[in-house]
DRENDO-1510 file (C-alpha; in Angstrom, 1 decimal, always signed):
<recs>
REC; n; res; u; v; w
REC; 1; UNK; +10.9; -6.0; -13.0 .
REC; 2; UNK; +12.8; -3.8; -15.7 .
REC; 3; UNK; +12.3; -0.9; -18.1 .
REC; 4; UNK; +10.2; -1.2; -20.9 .
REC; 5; UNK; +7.9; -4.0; -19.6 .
REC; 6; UNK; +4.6; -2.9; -20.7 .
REC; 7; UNK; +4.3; -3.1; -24.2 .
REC; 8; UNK; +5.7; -6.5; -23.5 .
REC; 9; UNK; +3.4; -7.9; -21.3 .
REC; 10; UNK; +1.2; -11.1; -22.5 .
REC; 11; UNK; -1.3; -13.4; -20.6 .
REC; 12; UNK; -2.5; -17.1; -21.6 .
REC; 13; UNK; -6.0; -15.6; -21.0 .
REC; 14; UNK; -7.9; -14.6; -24.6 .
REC; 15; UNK; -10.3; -12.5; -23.0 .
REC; 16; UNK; -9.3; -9.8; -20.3 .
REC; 17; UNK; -10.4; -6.8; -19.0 .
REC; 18; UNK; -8.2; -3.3; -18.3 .
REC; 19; UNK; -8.8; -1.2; -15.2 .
REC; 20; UNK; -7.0; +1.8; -14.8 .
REC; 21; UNK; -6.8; +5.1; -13.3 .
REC; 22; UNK; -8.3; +8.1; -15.3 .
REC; 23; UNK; -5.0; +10.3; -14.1 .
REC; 24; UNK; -2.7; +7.4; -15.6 .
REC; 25; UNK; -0.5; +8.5; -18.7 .
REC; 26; UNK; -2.6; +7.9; -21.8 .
REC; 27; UNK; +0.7; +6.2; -23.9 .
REC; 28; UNK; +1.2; +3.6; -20.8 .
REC; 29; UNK; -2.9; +2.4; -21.6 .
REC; 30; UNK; -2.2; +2.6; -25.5 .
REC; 31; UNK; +1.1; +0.3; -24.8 .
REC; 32; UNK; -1.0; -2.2; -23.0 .
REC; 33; UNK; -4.0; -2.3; -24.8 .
REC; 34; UNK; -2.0; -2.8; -28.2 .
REC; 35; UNK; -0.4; -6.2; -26.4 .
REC; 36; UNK; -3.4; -7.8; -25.2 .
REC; 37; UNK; -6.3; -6.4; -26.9 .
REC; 38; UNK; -8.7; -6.0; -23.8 .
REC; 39; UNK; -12.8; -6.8; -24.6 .
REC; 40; UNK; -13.5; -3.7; -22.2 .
REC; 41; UNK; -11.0; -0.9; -20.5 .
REC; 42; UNK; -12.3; +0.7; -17.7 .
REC; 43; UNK; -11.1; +4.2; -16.3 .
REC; 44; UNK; -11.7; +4.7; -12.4 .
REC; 45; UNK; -11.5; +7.4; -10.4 .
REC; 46; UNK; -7.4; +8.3; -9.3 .
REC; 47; UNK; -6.1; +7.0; -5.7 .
REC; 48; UNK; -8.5; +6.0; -2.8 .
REC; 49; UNK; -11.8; +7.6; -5.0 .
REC; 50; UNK; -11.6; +4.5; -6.8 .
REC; 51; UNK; -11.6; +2.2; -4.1 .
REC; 52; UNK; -15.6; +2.4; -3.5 .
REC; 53; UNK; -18.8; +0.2; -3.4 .
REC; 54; UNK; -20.4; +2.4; -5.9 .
REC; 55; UNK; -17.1; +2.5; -8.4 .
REC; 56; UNK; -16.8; -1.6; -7.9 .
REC; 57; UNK; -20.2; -1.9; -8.5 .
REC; 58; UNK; -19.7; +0.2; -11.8 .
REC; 59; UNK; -16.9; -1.9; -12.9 .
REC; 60; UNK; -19.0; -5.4; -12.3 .
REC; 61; UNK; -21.2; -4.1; -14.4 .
REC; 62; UNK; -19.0; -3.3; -17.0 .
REC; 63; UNK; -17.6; -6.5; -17.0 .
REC; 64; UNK; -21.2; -8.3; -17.2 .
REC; 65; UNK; -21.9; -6.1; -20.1 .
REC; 66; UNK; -19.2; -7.6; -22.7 .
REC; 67; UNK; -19.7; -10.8; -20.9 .
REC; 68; UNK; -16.3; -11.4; -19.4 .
REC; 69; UNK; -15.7; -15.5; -19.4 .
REC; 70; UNK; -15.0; -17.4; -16.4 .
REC; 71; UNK; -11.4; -17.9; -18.0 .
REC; 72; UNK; -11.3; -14.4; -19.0 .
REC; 73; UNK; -9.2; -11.8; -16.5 .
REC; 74; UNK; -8.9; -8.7; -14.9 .
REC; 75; UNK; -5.7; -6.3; -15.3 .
REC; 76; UNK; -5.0; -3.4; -12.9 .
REC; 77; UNK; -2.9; -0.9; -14.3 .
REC; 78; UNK; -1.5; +2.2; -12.1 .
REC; 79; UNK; -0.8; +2.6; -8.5 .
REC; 80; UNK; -2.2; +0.8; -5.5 .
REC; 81; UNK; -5.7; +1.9; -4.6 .
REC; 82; UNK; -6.5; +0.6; -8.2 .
REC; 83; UNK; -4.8; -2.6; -7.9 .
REC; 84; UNK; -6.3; -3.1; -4.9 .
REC; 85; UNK; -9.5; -2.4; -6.6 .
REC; 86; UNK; -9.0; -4.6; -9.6 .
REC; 87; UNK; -7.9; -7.5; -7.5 .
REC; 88; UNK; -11.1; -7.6; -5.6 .
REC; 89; UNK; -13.1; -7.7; -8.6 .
REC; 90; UNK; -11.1; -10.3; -10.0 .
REC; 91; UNK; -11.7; -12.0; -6.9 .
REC; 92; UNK; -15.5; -11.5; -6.6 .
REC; 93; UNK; -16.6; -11.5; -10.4 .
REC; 94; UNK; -18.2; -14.8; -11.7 .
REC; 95; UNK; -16.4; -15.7; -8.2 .
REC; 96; UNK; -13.0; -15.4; -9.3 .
REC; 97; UNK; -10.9; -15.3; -12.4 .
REC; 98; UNK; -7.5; -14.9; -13.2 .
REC; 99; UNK; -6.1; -11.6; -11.6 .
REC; 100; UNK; -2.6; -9.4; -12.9 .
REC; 101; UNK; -1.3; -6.4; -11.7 .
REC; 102; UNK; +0.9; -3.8; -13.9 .
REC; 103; UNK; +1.5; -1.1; -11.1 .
REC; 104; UNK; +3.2; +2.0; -12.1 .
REC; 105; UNK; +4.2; +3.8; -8.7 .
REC; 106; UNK; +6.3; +3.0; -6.0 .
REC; 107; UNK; +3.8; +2.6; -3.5 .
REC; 108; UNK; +2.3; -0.1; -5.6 .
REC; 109; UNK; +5.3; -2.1; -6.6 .
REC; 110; UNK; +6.7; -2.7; -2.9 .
REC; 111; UNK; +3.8; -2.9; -1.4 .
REC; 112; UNK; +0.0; -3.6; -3.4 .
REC; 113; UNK; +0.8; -4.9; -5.8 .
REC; 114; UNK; +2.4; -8.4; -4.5 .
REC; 115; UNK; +0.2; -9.0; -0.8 .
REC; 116; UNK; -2.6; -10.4; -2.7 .
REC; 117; UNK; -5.1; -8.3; -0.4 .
REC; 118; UNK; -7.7; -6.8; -2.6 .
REC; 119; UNK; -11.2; -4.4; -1.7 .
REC; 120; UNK; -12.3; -1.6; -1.0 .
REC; 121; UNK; -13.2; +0.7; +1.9 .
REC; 122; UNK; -16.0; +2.3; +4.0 .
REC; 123; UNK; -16.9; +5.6; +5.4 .
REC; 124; UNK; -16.1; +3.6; +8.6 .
REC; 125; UNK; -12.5; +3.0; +7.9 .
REC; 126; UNK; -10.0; +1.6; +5.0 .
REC; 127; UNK; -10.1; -1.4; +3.8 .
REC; 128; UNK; -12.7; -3.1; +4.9 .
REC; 129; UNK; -14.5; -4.8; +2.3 .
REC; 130; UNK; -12.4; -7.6; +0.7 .
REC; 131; UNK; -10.8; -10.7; -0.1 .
REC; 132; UNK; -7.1; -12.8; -0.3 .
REC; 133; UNK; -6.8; -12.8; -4.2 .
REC; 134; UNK; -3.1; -13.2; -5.3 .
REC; 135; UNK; -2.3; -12.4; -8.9 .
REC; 136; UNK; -1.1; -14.7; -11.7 .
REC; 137; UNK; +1.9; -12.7; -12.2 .
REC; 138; UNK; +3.0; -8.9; -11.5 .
REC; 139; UNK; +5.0; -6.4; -13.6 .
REC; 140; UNK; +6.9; -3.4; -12.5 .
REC; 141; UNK; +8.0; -1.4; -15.0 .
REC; 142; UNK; +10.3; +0.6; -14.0 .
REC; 143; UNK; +10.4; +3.4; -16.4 .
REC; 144; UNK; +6.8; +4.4; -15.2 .
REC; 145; UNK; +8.0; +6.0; -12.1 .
REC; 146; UNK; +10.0; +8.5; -14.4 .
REC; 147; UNK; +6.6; +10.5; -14.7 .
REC; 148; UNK; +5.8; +10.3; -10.8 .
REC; 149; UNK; +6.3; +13.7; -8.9 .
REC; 150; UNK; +9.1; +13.5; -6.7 .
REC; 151; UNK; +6.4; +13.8; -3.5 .
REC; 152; UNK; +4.7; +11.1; -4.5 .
REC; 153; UNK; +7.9; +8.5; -5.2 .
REC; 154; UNK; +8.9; +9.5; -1.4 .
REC; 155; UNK; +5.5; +8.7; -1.0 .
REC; 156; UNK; +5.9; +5.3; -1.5 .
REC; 157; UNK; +9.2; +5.1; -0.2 .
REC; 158; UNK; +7.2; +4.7; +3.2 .
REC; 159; UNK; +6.7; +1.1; +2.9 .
REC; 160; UNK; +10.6; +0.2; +1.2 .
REC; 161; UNK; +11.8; +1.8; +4.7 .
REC; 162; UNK; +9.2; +0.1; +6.6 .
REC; 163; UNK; +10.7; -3.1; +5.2 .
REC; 164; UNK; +13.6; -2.1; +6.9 .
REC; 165; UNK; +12.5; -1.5; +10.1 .
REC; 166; UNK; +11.2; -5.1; +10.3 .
REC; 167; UNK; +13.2; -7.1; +8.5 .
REC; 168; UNK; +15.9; -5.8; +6.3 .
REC; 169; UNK; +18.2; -3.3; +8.0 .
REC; 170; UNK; +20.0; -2.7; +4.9 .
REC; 171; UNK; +17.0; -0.6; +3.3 .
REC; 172; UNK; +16.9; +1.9; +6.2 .
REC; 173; UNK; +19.9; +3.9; +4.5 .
REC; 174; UNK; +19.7; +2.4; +1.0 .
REC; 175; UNK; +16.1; +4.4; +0.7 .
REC; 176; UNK; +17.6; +7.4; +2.1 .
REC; 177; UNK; +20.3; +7.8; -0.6 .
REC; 178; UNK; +20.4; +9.9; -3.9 .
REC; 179; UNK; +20.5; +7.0; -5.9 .
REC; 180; UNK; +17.2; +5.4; -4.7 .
REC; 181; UNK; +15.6; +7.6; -7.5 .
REC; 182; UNK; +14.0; +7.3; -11.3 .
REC; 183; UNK; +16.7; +6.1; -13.1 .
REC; 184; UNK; +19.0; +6.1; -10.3 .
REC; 185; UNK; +22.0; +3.6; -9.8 .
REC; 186; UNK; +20.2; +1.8; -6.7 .
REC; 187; UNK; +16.7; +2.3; -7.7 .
REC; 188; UNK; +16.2; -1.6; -9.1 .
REC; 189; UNK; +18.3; -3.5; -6.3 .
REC; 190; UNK; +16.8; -2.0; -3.6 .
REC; 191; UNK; +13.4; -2.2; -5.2 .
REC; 192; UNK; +13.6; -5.7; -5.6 .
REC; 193; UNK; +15.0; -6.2; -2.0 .
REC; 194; UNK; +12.3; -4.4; -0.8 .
REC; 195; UNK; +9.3; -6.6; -2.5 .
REC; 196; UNK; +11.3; -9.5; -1.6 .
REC; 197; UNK; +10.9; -8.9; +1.8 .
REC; 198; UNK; +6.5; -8.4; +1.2 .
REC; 199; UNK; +6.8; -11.5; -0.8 .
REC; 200; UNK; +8.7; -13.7; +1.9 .
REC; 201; UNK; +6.6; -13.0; +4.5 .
REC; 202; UNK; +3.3; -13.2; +2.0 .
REC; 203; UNK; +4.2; -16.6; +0.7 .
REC; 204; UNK; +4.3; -18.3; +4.4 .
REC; 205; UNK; +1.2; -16.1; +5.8 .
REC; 206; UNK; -1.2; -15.5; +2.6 .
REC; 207; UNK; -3.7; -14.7; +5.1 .
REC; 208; UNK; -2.1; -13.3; +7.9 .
REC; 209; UNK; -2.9; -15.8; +10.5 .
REC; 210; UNK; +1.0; -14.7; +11.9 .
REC; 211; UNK; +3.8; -13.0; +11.2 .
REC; 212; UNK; +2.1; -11.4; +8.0 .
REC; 213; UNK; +0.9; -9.1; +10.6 .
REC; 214; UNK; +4.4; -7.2; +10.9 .
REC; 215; UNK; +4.0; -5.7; +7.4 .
REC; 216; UNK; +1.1; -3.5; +8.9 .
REC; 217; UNK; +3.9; -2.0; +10.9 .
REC; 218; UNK; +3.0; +2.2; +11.2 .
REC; 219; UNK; -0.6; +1.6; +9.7 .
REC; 220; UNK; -2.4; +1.4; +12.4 .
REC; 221; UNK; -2.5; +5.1; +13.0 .
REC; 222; UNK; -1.4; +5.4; +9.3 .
REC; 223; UNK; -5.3; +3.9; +8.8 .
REC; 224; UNK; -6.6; +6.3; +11.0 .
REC; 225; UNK; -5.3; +9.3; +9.8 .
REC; 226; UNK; -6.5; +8.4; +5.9 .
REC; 227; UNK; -10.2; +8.3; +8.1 .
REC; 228; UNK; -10.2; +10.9; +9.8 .
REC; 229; UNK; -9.0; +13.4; +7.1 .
REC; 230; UNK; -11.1; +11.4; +4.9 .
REC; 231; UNK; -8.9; +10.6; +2.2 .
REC; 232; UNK; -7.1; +13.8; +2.3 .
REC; 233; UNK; -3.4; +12.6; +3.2 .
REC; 234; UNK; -2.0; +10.1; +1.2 .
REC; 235; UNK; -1.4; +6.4; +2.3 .
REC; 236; UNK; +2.5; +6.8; +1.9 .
REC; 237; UNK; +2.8; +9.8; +3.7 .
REC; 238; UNK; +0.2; +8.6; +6.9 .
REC; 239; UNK; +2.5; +5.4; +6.8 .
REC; 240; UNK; +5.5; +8.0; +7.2 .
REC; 241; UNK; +3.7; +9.7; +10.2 .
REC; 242; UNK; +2.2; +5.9; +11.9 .
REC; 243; UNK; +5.9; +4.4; +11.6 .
REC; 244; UNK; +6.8; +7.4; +14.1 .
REC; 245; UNK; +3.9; +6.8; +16.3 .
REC; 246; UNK; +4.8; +3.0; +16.4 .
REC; 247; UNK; +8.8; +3.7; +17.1 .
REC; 248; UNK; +7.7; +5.9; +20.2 .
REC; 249; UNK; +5.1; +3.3; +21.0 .
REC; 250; UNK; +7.6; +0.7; +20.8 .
REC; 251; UNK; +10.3; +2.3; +23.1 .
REC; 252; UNK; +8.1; +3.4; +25.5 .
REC; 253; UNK; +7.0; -0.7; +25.8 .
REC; 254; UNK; +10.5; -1.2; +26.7 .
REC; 255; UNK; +12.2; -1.7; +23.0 .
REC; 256; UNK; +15.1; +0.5; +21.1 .
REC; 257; UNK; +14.2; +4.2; +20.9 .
REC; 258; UNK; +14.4; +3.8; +17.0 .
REC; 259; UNK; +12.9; +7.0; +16.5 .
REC; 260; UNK; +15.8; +8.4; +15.1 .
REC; 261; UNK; +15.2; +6.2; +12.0 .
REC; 262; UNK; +11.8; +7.6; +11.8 .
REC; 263; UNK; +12.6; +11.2; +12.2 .
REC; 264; UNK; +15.3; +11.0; +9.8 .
REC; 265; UNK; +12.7; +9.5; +7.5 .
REC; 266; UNK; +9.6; +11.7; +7.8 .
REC; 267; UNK; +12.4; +14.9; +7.3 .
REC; 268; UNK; +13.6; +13.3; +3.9 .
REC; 269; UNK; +9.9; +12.2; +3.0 .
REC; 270; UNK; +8.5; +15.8; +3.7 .
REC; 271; UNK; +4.7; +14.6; +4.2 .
REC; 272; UNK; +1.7; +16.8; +4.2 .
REC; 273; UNK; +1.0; +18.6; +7.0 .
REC; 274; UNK; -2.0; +17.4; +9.1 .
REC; 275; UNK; -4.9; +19.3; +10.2 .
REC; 276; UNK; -5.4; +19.5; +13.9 .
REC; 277; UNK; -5.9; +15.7; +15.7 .
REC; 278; UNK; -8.0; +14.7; +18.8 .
REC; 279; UNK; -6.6; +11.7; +20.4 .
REC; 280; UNK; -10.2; +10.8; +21.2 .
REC; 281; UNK; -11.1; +11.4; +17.5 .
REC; 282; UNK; -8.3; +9.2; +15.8 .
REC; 283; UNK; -8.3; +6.1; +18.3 .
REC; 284; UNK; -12.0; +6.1; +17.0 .
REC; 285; UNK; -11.0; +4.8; +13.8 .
REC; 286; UNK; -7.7; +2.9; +15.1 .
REC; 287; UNK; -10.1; +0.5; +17.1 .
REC; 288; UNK; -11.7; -0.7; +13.3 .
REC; 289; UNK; -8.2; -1.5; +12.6 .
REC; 290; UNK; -8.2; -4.8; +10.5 .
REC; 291; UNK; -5.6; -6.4; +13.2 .
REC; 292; UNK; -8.4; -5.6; +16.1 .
REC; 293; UNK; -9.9; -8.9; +17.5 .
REC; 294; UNK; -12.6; -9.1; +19.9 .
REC; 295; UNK; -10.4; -7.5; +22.9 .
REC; 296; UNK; -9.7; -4.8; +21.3 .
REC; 297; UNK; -6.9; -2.9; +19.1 .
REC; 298; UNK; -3.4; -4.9; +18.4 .
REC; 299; UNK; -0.2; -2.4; +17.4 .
REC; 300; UNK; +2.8; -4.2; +15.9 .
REC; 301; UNK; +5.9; -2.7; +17.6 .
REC; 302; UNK; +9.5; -3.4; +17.2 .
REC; 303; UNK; +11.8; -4.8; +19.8 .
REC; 304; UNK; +14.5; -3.3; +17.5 .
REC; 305; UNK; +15.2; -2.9; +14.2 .
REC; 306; UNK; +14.2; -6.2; +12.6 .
REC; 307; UNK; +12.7; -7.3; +15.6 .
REC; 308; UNK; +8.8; -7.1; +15.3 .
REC; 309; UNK; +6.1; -8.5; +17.5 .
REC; 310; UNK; +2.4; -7.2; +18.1 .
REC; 311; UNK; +0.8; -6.7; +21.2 .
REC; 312; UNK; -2.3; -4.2; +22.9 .
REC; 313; UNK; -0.4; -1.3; +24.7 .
REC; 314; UNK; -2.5; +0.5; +27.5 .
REC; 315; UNK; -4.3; +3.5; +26.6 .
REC; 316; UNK; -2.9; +5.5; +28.7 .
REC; 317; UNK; +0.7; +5.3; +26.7 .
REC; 318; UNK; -1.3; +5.8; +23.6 .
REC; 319; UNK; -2.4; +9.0; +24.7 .
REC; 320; UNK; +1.0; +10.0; +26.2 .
REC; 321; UNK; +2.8; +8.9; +23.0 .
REC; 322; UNK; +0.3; +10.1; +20.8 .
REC; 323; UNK; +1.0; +13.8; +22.5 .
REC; 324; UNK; +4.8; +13.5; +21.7 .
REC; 325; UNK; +4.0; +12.5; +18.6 .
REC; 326; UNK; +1.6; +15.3; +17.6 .
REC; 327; UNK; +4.1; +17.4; +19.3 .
REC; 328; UNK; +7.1; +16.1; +17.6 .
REC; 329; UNK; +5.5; +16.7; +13.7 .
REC; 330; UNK; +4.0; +19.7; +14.4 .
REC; 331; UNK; +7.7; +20.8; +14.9 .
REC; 332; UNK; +9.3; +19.5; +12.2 .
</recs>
């Protein structure tokens, strides 16, 4: 992690291919491209529209065309939904080669970029389709988030400040304050704190048979929303709204009342507003939550801050919290 990383990046692989978002800066593609010479860049739709059968489809193709070896390897460059994108082709291609990821947001760097959970999703929910493919290496250069807007770096604030809600306490202010910015005096320490914490819990539970479960912390409803709206909040900002479902979830199962941590969060985040919810209508899409088993939905809750555990809570104090809840943003 550092400034300046990208027109330094190199790979032992001779023959890679770039994927990238078509919204990406052009100068951050030139940059890379001019380091390692790619045999094929491909440009994918921006966010989530990339993260489709039809667009990973496109890209196998692509890849089959210029006849990407077996020691070749894939390169996603940008934000999350196309690392997350890139990783599963890596993963699937000639059934796997070597896999890097360059992201360039925030949301990428804390959290997509180092689980090494690639795919894609369906009409029926988000990520679905996919596979446990960790990359070789990962670079966050840190001078990309310079050209974020300033909505979309509190965007991906959302999963820093999750981090400290389950494990690392000292985040829950650190991501609050002025200098967790671009360029800002606590931008890289608490940037690297926060992947640290992913990474931890990722290297003892690749494929969440455990505790990697924790780090789904808010997305359960956070999932939901990005359904239901189809695609039309973004994954930060539904995180930002699912942590406060969870927090009221978790106090009314006998923990903390830690909402205050989340209110205080979703007032600095300033998500988008939502369109009008059914209860009925979002647990629809809650129940195809990847931590569902055959019982039914799981939530991961906190018994306070650092304290996280998953359980099924009764539907009837979903519905009760999820009517606070709706209540509670609708009057923000």
């Amino acid at each position: 992690m550092g400034a300046g990383l990208l027109s330094q990046i190199r790979v032992k692989e001779r023959q890679v291919a770039l994927i990238h978002a078509e919204d990406l800066p052009g100068e951050y593609v030139k940059e890379v491209e001019a380091g390692l010479q790619p045999v094929v860049t491909v440009r994918v739709p921006a966010r989530d529209a990339c993260k489709t059968l039809d667009v990973y489809a496109n890209v196998l193709s692509q890849l089959a065309q210029v006849n990407l070896p077996r020691d070749g390897a894939v390169i996603g460059l940008g934000g999350g939904a196309v690392t997350d994108l890139a990783g599963f082709v890596a993963a699937s291609y000639l059934r796997g080669v070597a896999f890097y990821t360059l992201p360039t947001t925030l949301l990428g760097m804390v959290d997509a970029a180092v689980g090494g959970k690639t795919g894609v999703n369906l009409p029926e929910g988000k990520n679905l389709v996919g596979a446990f493919w960790p990359p070789q290496a990962v670079w966050c250069d840190t001078d990309t988030l310079t050209s974020l807007p300033p909505a979309v770096f509190r965007e991906g604030a959302a999963e820093a400040f999750k981090h400290g809600l389950i494990a690392d306490p000292t985040l829950l202010t650190r991501v609050l304050d002025p200098e967790f910015r671009p360029g800002g005096a606590l931008l890289e320490s608490t940037l690297a704190d926060a992947i640290a914490v992913k990474a931890a819990v990722v290297t003892r539970d690749l494929t969440e048979q455990g505790e990697r479960a924790f780090l789904n912390f808010g997305h359960t409803l956070a999932h939901a929303l990005e359904g239901v709206t189809h695609q039309g909040i973004a994954h930060g900002e539904a995180v930002g709204y699912g942590m406060h479902y969870a927090a009221i979830l978790s106090r009314e199962m006998g923990g903390a009342d830690l909402t205050g941590h989340t209110r205080k969060f979703l007032d600095w985040q300033q998500p988008t507003s939502l369109p009008a919810l059914k209860f009925d209508e979002v647990t629809a899409y809650m129940n195809r939550d990847k931590k569902a088993d055959s019982d039914g939905v799981r939530f991961v809750l906190l018994r306070d801050v650092a304290q996280p555990y998953l359980t099924r809570v009764p539907e009837d104090v979903l519905r009760r919290s999820f009517g606070e809840w709706l209540g509670q943003i609708q009057t923000r």
